[in-house]
N, C-alpha and C positions, 0 to 999 in steps of 0.2 A: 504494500500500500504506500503511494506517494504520502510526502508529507504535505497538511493543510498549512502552508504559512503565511501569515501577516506579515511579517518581517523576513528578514532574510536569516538563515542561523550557522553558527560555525561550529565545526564539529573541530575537534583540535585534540590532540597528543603531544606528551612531550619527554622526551629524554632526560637523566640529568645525573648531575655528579654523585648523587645519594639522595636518602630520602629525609634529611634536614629541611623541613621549609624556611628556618631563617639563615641558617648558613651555606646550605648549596644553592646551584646553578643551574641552569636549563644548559644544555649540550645541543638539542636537536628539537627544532616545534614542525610537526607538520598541521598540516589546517586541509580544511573544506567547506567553503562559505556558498551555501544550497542557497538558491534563490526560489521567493514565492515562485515562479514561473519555471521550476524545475533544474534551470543552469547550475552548473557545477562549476568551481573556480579551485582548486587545487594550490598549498604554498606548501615549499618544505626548506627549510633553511636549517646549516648546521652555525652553531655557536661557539667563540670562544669562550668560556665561562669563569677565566684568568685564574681558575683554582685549580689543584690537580683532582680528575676523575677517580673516585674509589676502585679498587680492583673488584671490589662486591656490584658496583654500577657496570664495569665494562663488560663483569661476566655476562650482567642481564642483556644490554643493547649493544655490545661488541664494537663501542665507539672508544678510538684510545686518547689520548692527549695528544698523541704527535696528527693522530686525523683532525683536529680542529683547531691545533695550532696558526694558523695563517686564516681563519676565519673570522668576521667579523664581531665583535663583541657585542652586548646585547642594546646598551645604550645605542647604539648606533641605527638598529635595527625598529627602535621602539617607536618614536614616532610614526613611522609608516606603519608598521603592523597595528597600531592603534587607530588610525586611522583607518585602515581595511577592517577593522571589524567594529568601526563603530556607528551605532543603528544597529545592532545584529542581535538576536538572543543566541546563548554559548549551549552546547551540546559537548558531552565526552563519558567517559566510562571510568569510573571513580574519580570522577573531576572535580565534586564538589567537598572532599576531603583531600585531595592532592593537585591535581592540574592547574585551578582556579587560584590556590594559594600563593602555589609558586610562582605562578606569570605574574600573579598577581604584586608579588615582595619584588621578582624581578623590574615591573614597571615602577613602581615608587620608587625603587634604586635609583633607576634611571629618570625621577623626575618627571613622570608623564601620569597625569592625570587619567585613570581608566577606570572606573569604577562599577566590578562586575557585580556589588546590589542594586545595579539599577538594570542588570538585561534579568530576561528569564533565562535559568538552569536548568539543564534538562540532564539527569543522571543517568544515563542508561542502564547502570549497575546496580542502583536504589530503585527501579520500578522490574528489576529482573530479581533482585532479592523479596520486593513487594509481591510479584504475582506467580511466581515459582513456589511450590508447596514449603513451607518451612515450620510442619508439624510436630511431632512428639514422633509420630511414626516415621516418619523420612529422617529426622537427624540418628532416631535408632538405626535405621535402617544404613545410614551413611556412615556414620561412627561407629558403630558394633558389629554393622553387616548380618543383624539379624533381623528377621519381620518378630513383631511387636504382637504376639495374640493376647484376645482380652485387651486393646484399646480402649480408653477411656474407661476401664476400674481404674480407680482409684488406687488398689494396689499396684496393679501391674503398670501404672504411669510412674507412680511413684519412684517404683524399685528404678524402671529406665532411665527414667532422669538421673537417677545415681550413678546409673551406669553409664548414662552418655559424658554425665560429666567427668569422670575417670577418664575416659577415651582420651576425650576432649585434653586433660593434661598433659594423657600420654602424647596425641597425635602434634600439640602445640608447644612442646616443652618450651621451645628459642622464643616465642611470646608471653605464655602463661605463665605465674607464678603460683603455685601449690601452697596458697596464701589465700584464706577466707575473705581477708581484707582486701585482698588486690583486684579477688574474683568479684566481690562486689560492686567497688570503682569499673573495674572491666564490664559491669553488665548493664551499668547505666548508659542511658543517652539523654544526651544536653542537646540544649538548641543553641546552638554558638552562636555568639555576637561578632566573635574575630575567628576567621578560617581555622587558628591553631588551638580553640577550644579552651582560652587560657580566660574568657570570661563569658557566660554566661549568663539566660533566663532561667531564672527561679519558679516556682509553680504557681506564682505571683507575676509574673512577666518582672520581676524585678532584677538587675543586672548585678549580679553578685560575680564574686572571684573562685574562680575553677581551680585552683592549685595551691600549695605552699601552705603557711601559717595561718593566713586569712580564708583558707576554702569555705566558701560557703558563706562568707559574709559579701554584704552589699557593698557596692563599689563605693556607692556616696558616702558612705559609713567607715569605711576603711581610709579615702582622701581626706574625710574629717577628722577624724582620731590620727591618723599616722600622714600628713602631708609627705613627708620623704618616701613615704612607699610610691609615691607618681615620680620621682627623680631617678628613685631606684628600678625601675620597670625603662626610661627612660633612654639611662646608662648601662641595663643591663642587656644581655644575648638575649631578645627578643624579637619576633618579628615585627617589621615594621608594621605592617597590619594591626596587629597584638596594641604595637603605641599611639598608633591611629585612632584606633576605637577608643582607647582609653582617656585619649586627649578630647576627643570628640563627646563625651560620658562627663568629661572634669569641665569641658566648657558651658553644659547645659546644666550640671551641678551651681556654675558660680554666675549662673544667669536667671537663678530661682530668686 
């Protein structure tokens, strides 16, 4: 089925030196800007990304440092690429926790105003995890590799849930931690304010801090009690983003 669009929308990937959204680099963007009328526009550009590529990065996309050594850097590249996708709703496959981030740190870097809360997101990966079975019986079935009889007793959910989540440790070790505590963090979902999940909506819609000493307390509450904590976010290895929201949060704070 074609796509119905209003707008034109770009589907985009991107390569990069790791998966730090505030300290790595994009390597390689490629694009595809569909047009309502069907047209196809096609970009792929490799990037210098001035830092060295992880050997964990080049196993995955087999780009080295010496292939994009003589390649343009990103600043250079941003204005135009900002401008080819601007008007456009964005489209990508886990983009909206990785792809969107990064381009995203990467344009601020470079001082180009781009601002992806203002297109529509389209996740390919979030409406395939939405409409793709993700039951009690299929993660048994996928983690255990056994069929689930007696579905929906209460015991026999019970006991599998036990059992998936064992698997689950075994299958995840290099992620999970065999930590009550960690499993629990691990099982929540925040509705992020900044792409890196470092502040968040509360079940108040109120904008509280996602990490560290202050988790769980409100922004506005935290900037008032501890002013140096906005210095400290500031000057510390944060993403730009991350400082963005938060400066944007402290300006509507001291404009109450």
């Amino acid at each position: 089925m074609e796509l119905n669009l209003k707008n034109p929308i770009v589907f985009f990937d991107i390569e990069s030196t790791g998966l730090d959204i505030a300290r790595d680099r994009i390597v390689e963007i490629s694009a595809v800007k569909v047009m309502p009328d069907g047209r196809e526009e096609v970009k792929t550009k490799r990037i210098n990304p001035t830092i060295p590529i992880s050997p964990e990065a080049q196993a995955v996309h087999g780009i080295s440092n010496e292939d994009v050594k003589d390649c343009p850097v990103f600043k250079q590249i941003a204005k135009s690429l900002a401008q080819w996708m601007e008007g456009c709703d964005i489209g990508g496959y886990n983009s909206i926790k990785f792809d969107i981030p990064l381009l995203a740190e990467e344009f601020l870097r470079a001082g180009v105003d781009f601002d992806f809360r203002k297109r529509k997101l389209v996740d390919v990966q979030n409406i395939f995890h939405k409409m793709e079975q993700r039951t009690l019986v299929a993660a048994y079935r996928f983690y255990c590799n056994k069929d689930l009889e007696q579905a929906h007793s209460a015991e026999a959910d019970t006991l599998a849930t036990y059992e998936v989540l064992k698997a689950q440790l075994d299958r995840y070790q290099d992620t999970l931690k065999n930590d009550i505590g960690f499993l629990a963090d691990f099982s929540l979902k925040n509705r992020n304010l900044d792409y890196a999940g470092r502040i968040v909506l509360n079940d108040k819609d109120i904008p509280v801090i996602n990490f560290g000493k202050h988790k769980g307390k409100a922004v506005e509450q935290v900037l008032r009690e501890e002013p140096s904590y906005y210095a400290w976010i500031m000057q510390g290895d944060f993403t730009l983003d991350t400082k963005k929201v938060l400066t944007e949060l402290k300006i509507k704070m001291l404009k109450k």
